[in-house]
C-alpha positions as CSV (number, residue, x, y, z in Angstrom):
1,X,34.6,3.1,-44.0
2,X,34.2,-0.9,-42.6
3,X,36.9,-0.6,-40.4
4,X,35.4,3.4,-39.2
5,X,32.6,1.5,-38.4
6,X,33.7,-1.6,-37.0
7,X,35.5,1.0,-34.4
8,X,32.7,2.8,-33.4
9,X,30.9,-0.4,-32.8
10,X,33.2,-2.0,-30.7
11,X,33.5,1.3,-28.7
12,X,30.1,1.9,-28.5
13,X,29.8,-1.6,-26.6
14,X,32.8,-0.9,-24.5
15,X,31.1,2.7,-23.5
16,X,27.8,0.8,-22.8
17,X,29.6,-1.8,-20.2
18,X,31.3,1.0,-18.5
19,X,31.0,2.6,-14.9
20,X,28.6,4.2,-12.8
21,X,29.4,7.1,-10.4
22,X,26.5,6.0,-7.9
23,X,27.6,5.3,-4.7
24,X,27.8,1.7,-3.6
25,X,24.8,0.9,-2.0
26,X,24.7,-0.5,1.8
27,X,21.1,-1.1,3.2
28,X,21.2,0.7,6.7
29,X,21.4,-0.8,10.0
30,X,18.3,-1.4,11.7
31,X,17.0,1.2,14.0
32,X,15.5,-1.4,16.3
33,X,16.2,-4.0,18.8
34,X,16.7,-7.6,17.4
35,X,13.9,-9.1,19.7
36,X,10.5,-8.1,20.2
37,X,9.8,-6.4,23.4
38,X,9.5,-9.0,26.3
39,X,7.6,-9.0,29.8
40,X,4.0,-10.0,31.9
41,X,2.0,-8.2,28.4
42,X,3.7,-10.8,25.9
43,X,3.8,-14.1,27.8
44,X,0.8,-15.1,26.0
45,X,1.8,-13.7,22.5
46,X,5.2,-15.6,22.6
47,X,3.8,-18.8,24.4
48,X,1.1,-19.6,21.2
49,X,3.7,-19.2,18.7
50,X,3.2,-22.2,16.7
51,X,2.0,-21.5,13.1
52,X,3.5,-19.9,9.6
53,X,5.1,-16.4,9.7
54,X,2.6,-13.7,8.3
55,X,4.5,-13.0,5.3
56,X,4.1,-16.7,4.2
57,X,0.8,-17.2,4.7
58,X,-1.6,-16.2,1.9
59,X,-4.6,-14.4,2.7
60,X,-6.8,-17.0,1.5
61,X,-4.8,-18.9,4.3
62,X,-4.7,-17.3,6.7
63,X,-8.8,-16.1,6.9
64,X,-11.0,-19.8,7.8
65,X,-14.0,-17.7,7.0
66,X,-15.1,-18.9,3.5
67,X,-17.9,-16.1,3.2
68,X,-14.8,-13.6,4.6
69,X,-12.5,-14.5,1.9
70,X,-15.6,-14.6,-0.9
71,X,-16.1,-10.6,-0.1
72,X,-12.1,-10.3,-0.2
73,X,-11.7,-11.9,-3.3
74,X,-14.5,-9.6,-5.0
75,X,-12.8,-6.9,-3.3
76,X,-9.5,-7.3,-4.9
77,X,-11.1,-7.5,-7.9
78,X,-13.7,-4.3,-8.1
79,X,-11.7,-1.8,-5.4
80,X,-10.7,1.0,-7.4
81,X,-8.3,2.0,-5.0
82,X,-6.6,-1.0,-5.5
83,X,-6.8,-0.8,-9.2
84,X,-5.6,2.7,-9.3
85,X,-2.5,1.2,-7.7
86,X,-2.3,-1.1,-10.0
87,X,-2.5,1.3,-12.8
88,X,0.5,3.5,-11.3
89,X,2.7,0.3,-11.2
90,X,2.0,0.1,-15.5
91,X,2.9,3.4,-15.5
92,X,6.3,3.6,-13.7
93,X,7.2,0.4,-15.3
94,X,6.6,2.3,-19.1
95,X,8.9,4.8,-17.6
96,X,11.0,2.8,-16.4
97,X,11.3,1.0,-20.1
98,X,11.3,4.6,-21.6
99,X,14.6,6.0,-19.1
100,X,16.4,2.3,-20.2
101,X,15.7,2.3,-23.8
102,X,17.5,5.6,-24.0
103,X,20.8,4.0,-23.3
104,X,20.3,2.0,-27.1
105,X,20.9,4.5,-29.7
106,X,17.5,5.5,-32.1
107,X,17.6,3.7,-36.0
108,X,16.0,6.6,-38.1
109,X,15.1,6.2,-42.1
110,X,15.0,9.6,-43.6
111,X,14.1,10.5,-46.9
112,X,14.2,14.4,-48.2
113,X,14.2,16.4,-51.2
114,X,15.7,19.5,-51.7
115,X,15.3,22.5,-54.9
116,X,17.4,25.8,-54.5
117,X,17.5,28.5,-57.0
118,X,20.8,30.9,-57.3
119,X,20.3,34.0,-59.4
120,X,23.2,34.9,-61.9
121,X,24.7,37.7,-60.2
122,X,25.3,34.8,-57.2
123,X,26.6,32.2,-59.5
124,X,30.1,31.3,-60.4
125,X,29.1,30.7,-63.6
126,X,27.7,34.3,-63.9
127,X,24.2,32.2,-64.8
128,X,21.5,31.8,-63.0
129,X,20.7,27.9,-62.2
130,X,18.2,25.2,-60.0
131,X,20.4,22.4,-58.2
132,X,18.3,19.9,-57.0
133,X,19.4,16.5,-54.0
134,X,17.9,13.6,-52.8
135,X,18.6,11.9,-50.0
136,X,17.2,8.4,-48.8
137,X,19.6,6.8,-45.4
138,X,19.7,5.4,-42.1
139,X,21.0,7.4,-39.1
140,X,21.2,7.8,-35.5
141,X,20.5,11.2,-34.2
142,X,22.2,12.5,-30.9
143,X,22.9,9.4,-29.7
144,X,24.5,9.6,-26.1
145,X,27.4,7.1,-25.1
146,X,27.4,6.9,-21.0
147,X,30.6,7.2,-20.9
148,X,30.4,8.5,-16.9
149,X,27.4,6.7,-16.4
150,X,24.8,9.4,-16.2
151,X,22.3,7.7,-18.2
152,X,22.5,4.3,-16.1
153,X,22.0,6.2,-13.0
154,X,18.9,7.6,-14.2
155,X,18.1,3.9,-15.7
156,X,18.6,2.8,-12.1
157,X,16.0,5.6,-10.7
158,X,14.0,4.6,-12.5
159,X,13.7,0.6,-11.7
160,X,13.9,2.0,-8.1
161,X,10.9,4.5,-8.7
162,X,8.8,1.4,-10.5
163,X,9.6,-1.3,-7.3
164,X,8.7,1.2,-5.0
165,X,5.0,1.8,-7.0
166,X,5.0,-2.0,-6.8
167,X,5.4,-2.3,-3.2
168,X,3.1,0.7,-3.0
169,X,0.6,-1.4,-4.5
170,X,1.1,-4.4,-2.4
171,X,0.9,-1.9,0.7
172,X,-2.8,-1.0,-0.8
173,X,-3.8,-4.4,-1.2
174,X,-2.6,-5.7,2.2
175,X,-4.5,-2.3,3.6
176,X,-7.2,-3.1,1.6
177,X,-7.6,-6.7,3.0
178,X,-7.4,-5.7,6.6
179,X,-9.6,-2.9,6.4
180,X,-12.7,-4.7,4.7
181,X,-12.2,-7.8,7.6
182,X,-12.4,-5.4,10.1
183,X,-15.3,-3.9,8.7
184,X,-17.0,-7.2,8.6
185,X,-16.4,-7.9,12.0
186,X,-17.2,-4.7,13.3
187,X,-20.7,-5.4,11.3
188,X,-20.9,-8.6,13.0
189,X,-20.3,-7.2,16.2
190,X,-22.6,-4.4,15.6
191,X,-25.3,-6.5,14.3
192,X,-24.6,-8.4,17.9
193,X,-24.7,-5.2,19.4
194,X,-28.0,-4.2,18.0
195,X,-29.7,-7.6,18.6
196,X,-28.8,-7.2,22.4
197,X,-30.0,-3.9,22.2
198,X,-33.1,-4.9,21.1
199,X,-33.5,-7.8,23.7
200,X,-32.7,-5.2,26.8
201,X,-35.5,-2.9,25.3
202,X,-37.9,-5.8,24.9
203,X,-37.0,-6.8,28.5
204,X,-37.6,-3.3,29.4
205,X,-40.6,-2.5,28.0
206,X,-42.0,-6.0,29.6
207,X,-41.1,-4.6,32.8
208,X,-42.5,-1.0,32.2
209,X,-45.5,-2.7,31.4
210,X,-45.7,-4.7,34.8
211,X,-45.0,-2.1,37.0
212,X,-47.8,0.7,34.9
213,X,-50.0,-2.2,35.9
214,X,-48.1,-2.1,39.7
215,X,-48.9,1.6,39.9
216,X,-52.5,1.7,38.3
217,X,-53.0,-0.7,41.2
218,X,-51.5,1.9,43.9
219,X,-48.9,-1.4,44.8
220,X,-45.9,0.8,43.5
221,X,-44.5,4.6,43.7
222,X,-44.8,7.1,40.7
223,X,-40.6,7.0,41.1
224,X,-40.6,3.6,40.1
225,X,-43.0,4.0,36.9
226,X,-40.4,6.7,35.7
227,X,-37.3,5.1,36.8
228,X,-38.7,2.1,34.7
229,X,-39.3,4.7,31.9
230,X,-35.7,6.0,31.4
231,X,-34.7,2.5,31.3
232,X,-36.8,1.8,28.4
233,X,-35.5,5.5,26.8
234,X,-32.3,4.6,27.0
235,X,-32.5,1.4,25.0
236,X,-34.8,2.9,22.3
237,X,-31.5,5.4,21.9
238,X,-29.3,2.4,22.1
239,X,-31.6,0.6,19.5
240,X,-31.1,3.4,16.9
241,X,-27.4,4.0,17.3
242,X,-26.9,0.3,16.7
243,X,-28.8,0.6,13.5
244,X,-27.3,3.9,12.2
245,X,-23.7,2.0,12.6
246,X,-24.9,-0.9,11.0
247,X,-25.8,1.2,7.8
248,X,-22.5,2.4,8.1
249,X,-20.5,-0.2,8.5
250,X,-22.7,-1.6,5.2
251,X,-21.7,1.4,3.2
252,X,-18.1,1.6,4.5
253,X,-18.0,-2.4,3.7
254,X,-19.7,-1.8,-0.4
255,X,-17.3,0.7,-0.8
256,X,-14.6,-1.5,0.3
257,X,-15.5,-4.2,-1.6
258,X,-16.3,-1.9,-5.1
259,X,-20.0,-3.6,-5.1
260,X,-22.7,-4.3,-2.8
261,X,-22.0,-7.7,-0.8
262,X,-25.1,-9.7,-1.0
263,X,-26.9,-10.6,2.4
264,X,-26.2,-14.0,2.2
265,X,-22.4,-13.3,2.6
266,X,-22.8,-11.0,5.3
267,X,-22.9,-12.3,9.8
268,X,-25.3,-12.2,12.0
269,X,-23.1,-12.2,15.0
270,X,-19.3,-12.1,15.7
271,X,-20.0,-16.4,16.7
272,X,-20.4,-16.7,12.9
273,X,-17.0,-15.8,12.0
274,X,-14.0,-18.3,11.7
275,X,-11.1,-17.6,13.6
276,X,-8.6,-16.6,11.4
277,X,-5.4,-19.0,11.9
278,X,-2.7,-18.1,15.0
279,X,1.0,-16.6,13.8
280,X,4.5,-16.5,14.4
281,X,6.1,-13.3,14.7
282,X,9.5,-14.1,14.1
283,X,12.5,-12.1,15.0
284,X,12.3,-8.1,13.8
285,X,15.1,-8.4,10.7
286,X,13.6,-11.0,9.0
287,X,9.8,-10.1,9.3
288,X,10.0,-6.0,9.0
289,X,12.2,-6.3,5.4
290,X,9.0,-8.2,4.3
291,X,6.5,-5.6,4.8
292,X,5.8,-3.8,2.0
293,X,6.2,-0.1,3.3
294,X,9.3,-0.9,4.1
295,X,10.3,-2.3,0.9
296,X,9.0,0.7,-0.4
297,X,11.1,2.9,1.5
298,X,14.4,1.0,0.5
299,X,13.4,1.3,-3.5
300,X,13.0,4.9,-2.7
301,X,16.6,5.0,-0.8
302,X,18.1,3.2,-3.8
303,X,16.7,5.7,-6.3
304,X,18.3,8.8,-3.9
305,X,21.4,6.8,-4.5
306,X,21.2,6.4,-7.7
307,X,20.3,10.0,-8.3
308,X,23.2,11.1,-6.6
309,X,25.1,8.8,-9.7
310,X,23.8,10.8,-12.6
311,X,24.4,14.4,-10.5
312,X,27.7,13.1,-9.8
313,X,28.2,12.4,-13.9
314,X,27.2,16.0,-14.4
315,X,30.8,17.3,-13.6
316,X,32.2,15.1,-16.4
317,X,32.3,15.0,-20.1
318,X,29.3,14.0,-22.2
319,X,29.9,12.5,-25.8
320,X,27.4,12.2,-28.3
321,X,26.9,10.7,-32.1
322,X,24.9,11.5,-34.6
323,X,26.0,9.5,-37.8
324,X,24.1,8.5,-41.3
325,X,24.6,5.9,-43.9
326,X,22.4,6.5,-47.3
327,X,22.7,7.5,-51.0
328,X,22.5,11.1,-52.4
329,X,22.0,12.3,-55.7
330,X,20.7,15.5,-57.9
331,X,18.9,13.1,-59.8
332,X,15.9,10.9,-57.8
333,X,16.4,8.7,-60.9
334,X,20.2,8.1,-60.0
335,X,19.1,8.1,-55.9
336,X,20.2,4.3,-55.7
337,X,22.5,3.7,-58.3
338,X,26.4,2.3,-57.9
339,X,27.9,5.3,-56.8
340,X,25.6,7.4,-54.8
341,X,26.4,6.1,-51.1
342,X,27.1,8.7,-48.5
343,X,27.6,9.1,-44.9
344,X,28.2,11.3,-42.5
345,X,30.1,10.8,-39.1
346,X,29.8,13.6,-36.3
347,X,31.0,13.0,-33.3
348,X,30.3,15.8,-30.2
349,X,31.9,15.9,-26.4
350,X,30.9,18.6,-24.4
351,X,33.0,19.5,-21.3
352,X,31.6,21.7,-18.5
353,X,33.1,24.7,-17.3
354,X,31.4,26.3,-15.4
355,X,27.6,26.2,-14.0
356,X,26.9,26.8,-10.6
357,X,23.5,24.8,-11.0
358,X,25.7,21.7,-11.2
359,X,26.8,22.0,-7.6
360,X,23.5,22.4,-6.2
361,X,21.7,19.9,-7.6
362,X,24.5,17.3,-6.3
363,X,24.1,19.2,-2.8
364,X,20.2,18.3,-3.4
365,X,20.7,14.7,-4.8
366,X,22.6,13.6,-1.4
367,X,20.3,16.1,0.8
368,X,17.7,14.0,-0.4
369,X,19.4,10.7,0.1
370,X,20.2,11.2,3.9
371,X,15.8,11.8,3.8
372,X,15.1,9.0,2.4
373,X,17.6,6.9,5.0
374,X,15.2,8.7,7.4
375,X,12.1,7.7,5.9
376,X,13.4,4.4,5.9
377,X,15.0,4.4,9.4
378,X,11.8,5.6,10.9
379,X,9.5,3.1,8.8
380,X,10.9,0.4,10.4
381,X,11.0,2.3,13.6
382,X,6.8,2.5,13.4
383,X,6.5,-1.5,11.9
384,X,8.4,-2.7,15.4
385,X,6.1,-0.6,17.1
386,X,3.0,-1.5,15.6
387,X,4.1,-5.3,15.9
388,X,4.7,-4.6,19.5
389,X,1.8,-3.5,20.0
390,X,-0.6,-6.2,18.2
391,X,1.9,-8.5,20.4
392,X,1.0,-6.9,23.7
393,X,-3.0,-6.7,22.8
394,X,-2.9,-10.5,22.2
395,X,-0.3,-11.4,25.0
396,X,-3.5,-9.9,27.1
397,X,-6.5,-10.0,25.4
398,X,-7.4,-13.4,26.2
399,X,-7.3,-13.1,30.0
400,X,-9.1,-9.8,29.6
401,X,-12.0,-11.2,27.6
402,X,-11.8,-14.0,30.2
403,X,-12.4,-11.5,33.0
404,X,-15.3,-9.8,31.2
405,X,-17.1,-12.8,31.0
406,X,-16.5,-13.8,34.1
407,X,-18.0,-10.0,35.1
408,X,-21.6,-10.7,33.0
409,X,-22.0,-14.0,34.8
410,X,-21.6,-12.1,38.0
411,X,-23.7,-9.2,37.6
412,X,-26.3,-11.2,34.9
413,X,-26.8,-12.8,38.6
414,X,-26.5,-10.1,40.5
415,X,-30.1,-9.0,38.7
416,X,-32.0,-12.0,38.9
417,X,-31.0,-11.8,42.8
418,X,-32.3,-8.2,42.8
419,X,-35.6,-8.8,40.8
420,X,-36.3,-11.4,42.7
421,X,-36.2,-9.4,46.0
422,X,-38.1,-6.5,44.5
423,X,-40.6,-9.1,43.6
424,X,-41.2,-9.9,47.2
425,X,-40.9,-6.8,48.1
426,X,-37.7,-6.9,49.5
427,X,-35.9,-4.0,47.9
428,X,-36.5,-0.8,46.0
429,X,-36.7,-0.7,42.3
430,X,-33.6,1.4,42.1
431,X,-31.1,-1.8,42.8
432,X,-32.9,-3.5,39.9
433,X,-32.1,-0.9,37.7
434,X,-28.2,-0.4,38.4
435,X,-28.3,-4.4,38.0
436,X,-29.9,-3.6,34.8
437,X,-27.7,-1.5,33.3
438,X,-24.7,-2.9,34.8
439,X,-25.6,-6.3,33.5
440,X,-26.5,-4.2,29.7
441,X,-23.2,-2.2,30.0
442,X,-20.8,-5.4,30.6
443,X,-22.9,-7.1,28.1
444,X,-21.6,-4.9,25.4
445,X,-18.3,-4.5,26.8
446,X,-18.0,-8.5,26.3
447,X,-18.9,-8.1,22.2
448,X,-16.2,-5.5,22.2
449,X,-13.6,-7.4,23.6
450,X,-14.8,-10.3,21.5
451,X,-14.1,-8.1,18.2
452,X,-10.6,-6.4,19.8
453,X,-9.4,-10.0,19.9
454,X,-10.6,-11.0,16.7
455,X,-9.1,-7.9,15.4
456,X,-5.9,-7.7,16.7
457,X,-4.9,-11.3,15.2
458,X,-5.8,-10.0,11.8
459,X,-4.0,-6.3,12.9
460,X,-0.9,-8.4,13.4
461,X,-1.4,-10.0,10.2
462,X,-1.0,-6.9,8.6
463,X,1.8,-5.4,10.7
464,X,3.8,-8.3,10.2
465,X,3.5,-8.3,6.2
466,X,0.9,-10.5,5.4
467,X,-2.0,-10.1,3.0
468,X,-0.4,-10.8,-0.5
469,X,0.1,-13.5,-2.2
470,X,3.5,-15.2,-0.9
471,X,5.2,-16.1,-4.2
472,X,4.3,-12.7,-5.7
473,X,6.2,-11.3,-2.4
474,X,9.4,-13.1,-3.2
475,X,9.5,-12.2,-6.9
476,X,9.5,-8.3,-6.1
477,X,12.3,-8.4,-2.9
C-alpha cells in the first residue's frame, strides 16, 4: 500500500510538470512605421523634446496645477466608473485562482452510515437480517492529472483574461484622468468665454445707450439705433450659451469627479491653470507597448493562444483519480480500531473517439486567435495615429495661437480706428459694427486656441500611455 502510494505521488508530480499543447507564443510584428511621421507639421513637436517619456511620468507629475491634481485625486478615489474597474480586476483574479487551484487535487473527509435490510427469501442464510457500515476517510474525488495539458491551458486563459481586466482598468483610470482635465479647462475656458461675453454686452449696451441718446437728438439715423440693437441681441444670446455650458461643464466635471468639486478648487480663467510639463514621444515600439489598450489587446491574444492549447488537449486522453484512505466497520464502536483501515484506488482514462464538436471548437479557438492578432494589429495601428496626431496639433499650435493673437491686436485696433471716425463723423456706423464683431469673434477664437493647446499636451499624455502610476505600470507588463 506505501509503495502504491509513494507511486502515485511521484507520478502525480511528474504529470503536473508536464507539457502544454499551446502554441509558442510570438508577439506580432508591429503594423507601423518605426518613427513618428516627419515634415513642416512636426518641426515644432520634435524640436521641444526635452522631458520624461509619458509612460514615466506620474500624473501627479506631470499636471503643475495643484488645485488640478486635488480634483484628480478625489476623482480617483469617488469615480465609480473607475471603481467598477476596479471591482472586475477582483473578480477575474478569483477566477483566475479558481481555474489554477483546479490543477491541485480536492482533500475531502467523509463520514457515512449505512443500514440495509434483506428479507429471508433474499438471504443466503434463508433468514432475514440488518447489516449495518461505517465509514470515516479521506479522499480525493475525480481528480484530473493534465497529462496533455488541458487544464494549464485554461490556467493560462485565465491569467491572460485577469491582466487584460487589469490593463482594462488602468485604460479607465488614464481615460478618467484626461477626461476630468479637459473638463476643467474647457470650464476655465468657458468661464473666460462667458466673462468676455459679458464685457462685449456691457460695451454694447453702453454704446446702444449713446446712440438712443444720438437719435432722440435727431444727430443719428433709425438704422443705426437698430444696427446697435442686434449687436446688443447677439451678446445677450452669447451671454446665456456661455452660462448654459458652464453648468454643464460643472455637472459633466461632479460626475467625473464622483462628488461635487468645491468653488475654491475650480478657475476662473484658462490664465489660472499651470501648464502641465512638456514630453518626449520616443520612438513607436517602445512607447505604444506601454499603453494600456495595447497591453490589453496582447493579454487577450495570449488567452486565444492559450485556448487554442486546451482545444488542442481535447483530441487526447484524459486520466482521472478518485482514491480514499479511511476505516470501515459494521460496528461504529469498532470504526477506529486496529484493523479497520480501507482504501480504495480507482483510476479512469477516457479516450475520444469520435465527436465532431471537438473539431469545431479547435476551428473556433484559432478563428478566434487570428481576431484577436487583429484587434491587436489595429490597436496599435489607431495609438500611432492618435500620437501622430497630438504630434502634428502641437508641432503647429503654437504658431497658430501666435497668429490669432497677432489677428485681435489688429482688428482690437482696427475698432478703436473705426469708433473714432464715426465719432467725428467720419464713417457710418456699420464699419463700427463689423469691427465689433470681428474684434468679439477673434476674441473667442484666441481662448479656443488657448484651450486646444493646453489640451493637446495633456491629449498626448494620454495617447502616449501616461496617467498611471509608473511603478504600478512596470509590475503588470
Amino acid at each position: 500500500m506505501s509503495k502504491t502510494f509513494h507511486v502515485l505521488a511521484l507520478s502525480a508530480v511528474g504529470l503536473v510538470v508536464g507539457c502544454t499543447l499551446a502554441p509558442t507564443y510570438r508577439r506580432p510584428a508591429a503594423p507601423v512605421p518605426g518613427e513618428w511621421p516627419t515634415g513642416p507639421a512636426y518641426t515644432q513637436a520634435n524640436a521641444s523634446e526635452t522631458n520624461a517619456a509619458a509612460a514615466d511620468l506620474a500624473w501627479q507629475t506631470f499636471f503643475s496645477d495643484a488645485k488640478l491634481r486635488q480634483v484628480i485625486g478625489a476623482a480617483l478615489t469617488n469615480n465609480l466608473d473607475l471603481r467598477i474597474a476596479a471591482l472586475n480586476v477582483e473578480q477575474a483574479r478569483a477566477l483566475y485562482g479558481v481555474q489554477r487551484a483546479a490543477l491541485l487535487p480536492s482533500l475531502n473527509a467523509n463520514a457515512s452510515e449505512s443500514k440495509s435490510r434483506v428479507p429471508a427469501d433474499l438471504s443466503s442464510t434463508r433468514q432475514r437480517n440488518t447489516s449495518a457500515r461505517y465509514d470515516a476517510n479521506l479522499g480525493i474525488a475525480a481528480w484530473e492529472i493534465d497529462f496533455f495539458g488541458h487544464l494549464r491551458s485554461l490556467k493560462d486563459q485565465a491569467l491572460q483574461q485577469y491582466l487584460a481586466t487589469e490593463h482594462a482598468r488602468r485604460g479607465a483610470q488614464t481615460l478618467l484622468v484626461s477626461s476630468l482635465a479637459d473638463t476643467y479647462l474647457a470650464l476655465a475656458a468657458d468661464r473666460e468665454s462667458l466673462r468676455l461675453a459679458e464685457t462685449t454686452l456691457g460695451a454694447q449696451e453702453n454704446a446702444y445707450a449713446l446712440i438712443k441718446r444720438r437719435f432722440d437728438s435727431g444727430i443719428v439715423t433709425e438704422l443705426d439705433l437698430y444696427r446697435a440693437q442686434t449687436q446688443v441681441d447677439a451678446a445677450r444670446g452669447d451671454v446665456a450659451a456661455f452660462r448654459q455650458q458652464e453648468a454643464k461643464d460643472l455637472n459633466a466635471l461632479n460626475l467625473l469627479a464622483g462628488a461635487r468639486v468645491p468653488e475654491e478648487l475650480l478657475p476662473a480663467k484658462l490664465d489660472d491653470v499651470e501648464q502641465p510639463r512638456a514630453l518626449q514621444a520616443g520612438l513607436p515600439s517602445e512607447v505604444l507597448l506601454q499603453r494600456p489598450d495595447i497591453a490589453q489587446a496582447e493579454a487577450l491574444l495570449k488567452a486565444a493562444n492559450a485556448d487554442i492549447g486546451a482545444a488542442r488537449s481535447a483530441f487526447f486522453p484524459r486520466l482521472s483519480l478518485t482514491t480514499a484512505f479511511g476505516t470501515a466497520s459494521g460496528d461504529l464502536s469498532r470504526l477506529f480500531k486496529s484493523g479497520s483501515e480501507a482504501w480504495t484506488f480507482v483510476p479512469q482514462i477516457s479516450a475520444p473517439i469520435f465527436d465532431a464538436r471537438t473539431w469545431s471548437a479547435y476551428r473556433a479557438a484559432k478563428a478566434q486567435q487570428k481576431i484577436a492578432v487583429a484587434q491587436y494589429e489595429k490597436s496599435i495601428q489607431s495609438a500611432f495615429r492618435d500620437v501622430a496626431d497630438a504630434l502634428a496639433v502641437r508641432g503647429t499650435i503654437g504658431e497658430r495661437v501666435a497668429a490669432q493673437q497677432s489677428l485681435v491686436d489688429a482688428v482690437a485696433a482696427t475698432y478703436r480706428l473705426s469708433s473714432s471716425r464715426y465719432d467725428k463723423g467720419i464713417d457710418s456706423y456699420l464699419s463700427v459694427l463689423d469691427a465689433q464683431r470681428s474684434l468679439y469673434g477673434a476674441q473667442q477664437g484666441l481662448v479656443a486656441l488657448r484651450l486646444s493647446k493646453i489640451a493637446n499636451s495633456i491629449r498626448l499624455y494620454a495617447v502616449l500611455g501616461g496617467g498611471c502610476d509608473p511603478a504600478q505600470s512596470d509590475r503588470k507588463n
